[in-house]
PyMOL Python script that loads the backbone (N, CA, C, O; Angstrom):
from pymol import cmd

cmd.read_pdbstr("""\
ATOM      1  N   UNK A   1      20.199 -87.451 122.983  1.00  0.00           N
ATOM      2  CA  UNK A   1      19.357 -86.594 122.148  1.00  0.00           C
ATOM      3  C   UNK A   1      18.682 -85.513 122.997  1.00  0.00           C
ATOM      4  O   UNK A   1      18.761 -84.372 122.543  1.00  0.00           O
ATOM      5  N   UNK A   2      18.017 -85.687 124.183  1.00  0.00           N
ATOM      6  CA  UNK A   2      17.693 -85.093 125.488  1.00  0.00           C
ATOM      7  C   UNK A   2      18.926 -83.892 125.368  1.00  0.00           C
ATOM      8  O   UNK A   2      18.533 -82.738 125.202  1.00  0.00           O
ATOM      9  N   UNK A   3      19.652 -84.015 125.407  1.00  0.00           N
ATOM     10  CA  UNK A   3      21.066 -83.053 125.587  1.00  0.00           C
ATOM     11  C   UNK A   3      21.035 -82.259 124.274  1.00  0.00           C
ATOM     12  O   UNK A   3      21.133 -81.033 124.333  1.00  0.00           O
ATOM     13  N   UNK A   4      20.907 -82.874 123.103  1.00  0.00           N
ATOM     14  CA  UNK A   4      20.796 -81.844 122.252  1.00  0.00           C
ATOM     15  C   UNK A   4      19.597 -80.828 121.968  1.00  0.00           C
ATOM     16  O   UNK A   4      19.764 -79.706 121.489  1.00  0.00           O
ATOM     17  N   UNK A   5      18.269 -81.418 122.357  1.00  0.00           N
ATOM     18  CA  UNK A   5      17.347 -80.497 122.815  1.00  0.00           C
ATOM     19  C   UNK A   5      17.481 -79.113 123.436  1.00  0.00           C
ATOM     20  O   UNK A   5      17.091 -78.018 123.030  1.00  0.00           O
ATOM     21  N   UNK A   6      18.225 -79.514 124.673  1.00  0.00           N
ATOM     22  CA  UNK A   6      18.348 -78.414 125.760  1.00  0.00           C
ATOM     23  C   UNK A   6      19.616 -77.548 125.250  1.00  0.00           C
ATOM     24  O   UNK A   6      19.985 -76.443 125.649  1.00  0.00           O
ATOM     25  N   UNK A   7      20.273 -78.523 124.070  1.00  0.00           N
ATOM     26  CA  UNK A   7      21.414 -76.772 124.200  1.00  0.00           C
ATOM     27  C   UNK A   7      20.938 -76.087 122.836  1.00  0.00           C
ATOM     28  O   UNK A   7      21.599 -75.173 122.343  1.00  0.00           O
ATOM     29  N   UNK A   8      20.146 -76.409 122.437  1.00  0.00           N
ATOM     30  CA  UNK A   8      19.706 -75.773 120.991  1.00  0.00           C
ATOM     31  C   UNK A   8      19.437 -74.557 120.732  1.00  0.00           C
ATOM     32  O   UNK A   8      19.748 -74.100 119.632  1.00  0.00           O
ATOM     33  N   UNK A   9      18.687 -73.629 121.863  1.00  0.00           N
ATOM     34  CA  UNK A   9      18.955 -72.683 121.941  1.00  0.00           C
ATOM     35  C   UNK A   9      19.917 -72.038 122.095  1.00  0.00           C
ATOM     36  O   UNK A   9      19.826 -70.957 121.513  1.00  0.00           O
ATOM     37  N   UNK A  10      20.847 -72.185 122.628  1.00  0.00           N
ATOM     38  CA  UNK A  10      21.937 -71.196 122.537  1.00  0.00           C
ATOM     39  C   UNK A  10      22.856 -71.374 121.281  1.00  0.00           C
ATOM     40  O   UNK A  10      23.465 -70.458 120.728  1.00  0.00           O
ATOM     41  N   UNK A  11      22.862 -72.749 120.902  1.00  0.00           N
ATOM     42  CA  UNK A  11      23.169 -72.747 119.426  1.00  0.00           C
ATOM     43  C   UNK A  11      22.903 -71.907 118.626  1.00  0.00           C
ATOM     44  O   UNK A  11      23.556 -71.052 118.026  1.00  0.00           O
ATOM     45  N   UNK A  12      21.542 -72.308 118.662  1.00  0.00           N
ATOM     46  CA  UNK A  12      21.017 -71.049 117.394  1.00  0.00           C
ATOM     47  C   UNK A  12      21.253 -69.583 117.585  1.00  0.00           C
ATOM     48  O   UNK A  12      21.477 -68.824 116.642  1.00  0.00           O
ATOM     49  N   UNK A  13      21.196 -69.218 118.813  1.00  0.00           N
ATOM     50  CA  UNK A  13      21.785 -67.838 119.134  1.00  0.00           C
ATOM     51  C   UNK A  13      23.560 -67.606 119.076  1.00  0.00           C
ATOM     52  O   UNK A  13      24.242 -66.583 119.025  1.00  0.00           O
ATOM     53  N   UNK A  14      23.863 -68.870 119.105  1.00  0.00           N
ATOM     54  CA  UNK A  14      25.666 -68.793 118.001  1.00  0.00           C
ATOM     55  C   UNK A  14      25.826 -68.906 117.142  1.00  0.00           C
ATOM     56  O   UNK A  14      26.870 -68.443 116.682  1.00  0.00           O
ATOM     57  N   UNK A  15      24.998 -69.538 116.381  1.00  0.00           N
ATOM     58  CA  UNK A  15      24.931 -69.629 114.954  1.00  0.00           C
ATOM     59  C   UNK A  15      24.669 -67.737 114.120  1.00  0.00           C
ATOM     60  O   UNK A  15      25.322 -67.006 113.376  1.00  0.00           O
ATOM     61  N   UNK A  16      23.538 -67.687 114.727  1.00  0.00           N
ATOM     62  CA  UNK A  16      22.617 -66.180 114.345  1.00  0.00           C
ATOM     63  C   UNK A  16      23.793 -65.486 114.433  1.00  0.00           C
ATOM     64  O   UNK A  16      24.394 -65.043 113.454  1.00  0.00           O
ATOM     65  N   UNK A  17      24.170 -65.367 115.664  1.00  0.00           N
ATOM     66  CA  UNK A  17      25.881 -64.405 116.178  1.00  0.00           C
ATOM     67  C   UNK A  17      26.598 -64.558 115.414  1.00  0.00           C
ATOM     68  O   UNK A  17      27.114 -63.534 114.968  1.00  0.00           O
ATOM     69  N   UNK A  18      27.049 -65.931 114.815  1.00  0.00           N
ATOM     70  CA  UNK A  18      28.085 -66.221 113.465  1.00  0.00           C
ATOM     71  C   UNK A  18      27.855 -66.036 112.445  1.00  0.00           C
ATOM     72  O   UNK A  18      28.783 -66.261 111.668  1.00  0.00           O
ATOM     73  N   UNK A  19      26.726 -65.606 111.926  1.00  0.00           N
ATOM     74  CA  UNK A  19      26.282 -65.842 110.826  1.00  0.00           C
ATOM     75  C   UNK A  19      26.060 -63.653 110.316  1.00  0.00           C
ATOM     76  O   UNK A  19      26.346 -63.004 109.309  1.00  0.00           O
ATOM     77  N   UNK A  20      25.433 -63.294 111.669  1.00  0.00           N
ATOM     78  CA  UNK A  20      25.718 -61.742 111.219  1.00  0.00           C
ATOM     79  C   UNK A  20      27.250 -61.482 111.434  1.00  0.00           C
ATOM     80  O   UNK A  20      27.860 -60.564 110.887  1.00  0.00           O
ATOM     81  N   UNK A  21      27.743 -62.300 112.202  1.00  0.00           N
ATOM     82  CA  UNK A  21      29.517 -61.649 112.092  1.00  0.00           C
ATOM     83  C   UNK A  21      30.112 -62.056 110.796  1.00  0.00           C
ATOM     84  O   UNK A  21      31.039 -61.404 110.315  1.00  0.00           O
ATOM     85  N   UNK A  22      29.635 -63.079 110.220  1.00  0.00           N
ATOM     86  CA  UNK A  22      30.260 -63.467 108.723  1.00  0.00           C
ATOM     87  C   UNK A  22      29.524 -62.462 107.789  1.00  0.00           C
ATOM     88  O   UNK A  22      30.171 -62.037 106.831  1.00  0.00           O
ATOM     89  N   UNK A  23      28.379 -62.079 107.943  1.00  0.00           N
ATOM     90  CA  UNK A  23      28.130 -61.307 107.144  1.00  0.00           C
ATOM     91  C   UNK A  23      28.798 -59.487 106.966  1.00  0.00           C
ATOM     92  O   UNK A  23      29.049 -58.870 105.931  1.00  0.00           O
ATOM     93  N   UNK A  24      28.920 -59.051 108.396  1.00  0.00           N
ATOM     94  CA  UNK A  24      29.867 -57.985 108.685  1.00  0.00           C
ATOM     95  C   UNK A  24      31.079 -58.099 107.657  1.00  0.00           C
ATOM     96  O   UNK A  24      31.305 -57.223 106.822  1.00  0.00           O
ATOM     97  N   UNK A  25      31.661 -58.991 107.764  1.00  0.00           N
ATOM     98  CA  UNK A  25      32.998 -58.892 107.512  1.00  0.00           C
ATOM     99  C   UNK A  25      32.633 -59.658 105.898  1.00  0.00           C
ATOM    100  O   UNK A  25      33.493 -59.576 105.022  1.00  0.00           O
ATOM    101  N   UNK A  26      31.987 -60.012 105.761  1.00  0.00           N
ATOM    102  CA  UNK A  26      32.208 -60.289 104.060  1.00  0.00           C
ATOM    103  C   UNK A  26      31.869 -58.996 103.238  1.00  0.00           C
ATOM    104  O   UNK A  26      32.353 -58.825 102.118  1.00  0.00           O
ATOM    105  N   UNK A  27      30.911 -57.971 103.905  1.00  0.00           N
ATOM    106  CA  UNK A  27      30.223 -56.335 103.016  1.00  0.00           C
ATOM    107  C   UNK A  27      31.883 -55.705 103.695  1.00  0.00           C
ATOM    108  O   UNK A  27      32.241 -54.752 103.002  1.00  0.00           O
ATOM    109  N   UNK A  28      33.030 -56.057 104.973  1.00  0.00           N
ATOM    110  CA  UNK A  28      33.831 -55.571 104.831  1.00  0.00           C
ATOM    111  C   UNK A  28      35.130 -55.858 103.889  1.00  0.00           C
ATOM    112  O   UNK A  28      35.877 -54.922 103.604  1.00  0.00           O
ATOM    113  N   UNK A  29      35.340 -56.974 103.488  1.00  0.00           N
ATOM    114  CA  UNK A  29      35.674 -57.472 102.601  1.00  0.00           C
ATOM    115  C   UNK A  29      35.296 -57.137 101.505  1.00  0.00           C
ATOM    116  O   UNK A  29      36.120 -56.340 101.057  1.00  0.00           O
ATOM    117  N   UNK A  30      34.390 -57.327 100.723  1.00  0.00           N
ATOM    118  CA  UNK A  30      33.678 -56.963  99.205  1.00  0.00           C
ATOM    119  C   UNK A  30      34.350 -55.325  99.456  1.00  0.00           C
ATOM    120  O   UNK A  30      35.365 -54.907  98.899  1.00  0.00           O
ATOM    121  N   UNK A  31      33.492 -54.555 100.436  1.00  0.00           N
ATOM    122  CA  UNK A  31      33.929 -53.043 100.092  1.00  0.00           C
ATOM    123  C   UNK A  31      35.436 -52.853 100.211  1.00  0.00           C
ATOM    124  O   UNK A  31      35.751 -51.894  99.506  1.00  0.00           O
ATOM    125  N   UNK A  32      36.493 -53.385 100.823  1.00  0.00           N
ATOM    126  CA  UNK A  32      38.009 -53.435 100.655  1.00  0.00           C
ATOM    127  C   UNK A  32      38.333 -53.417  99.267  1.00  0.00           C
ATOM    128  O   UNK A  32      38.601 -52.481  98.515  1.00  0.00           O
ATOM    129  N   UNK A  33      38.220 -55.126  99.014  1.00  0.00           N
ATOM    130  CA  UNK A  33      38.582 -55.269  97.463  1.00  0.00           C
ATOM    131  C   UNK A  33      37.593 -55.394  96.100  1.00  0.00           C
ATOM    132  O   UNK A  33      37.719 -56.103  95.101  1.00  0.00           O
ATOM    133  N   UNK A  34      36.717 -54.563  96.414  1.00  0.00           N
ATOM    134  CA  UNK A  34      35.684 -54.275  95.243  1.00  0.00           C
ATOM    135  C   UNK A  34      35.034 -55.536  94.998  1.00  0.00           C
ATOM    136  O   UNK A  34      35.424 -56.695  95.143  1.00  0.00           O
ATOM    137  N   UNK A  35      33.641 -54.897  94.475  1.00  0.00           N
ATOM    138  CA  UNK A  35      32.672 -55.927  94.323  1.00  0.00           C
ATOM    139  C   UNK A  35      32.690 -56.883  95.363  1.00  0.00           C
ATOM    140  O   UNK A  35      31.899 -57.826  95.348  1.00  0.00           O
TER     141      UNK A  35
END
""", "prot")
cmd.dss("prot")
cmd.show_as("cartoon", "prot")
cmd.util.cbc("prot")
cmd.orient("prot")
């Protein structure tokens, strides 16, 4: 559990990273094929 503590941060800063890259590409998606 000690171990998951310490990498949590960078998690969340991959998550955040994944989460605006999914969002990129879904407003690129929607604007491709409408709506």
């Amino acid at each position: 559990s000690g171990t998951y503590t310490q990498c949590t941060p960078s998690a969340t800063e991959a998550i955040a990273r994944y989460m605006k890259e999914g969002e990129t590409l879904s407003r690129d998606i929607a604007s491709r094929y409408g709506n």
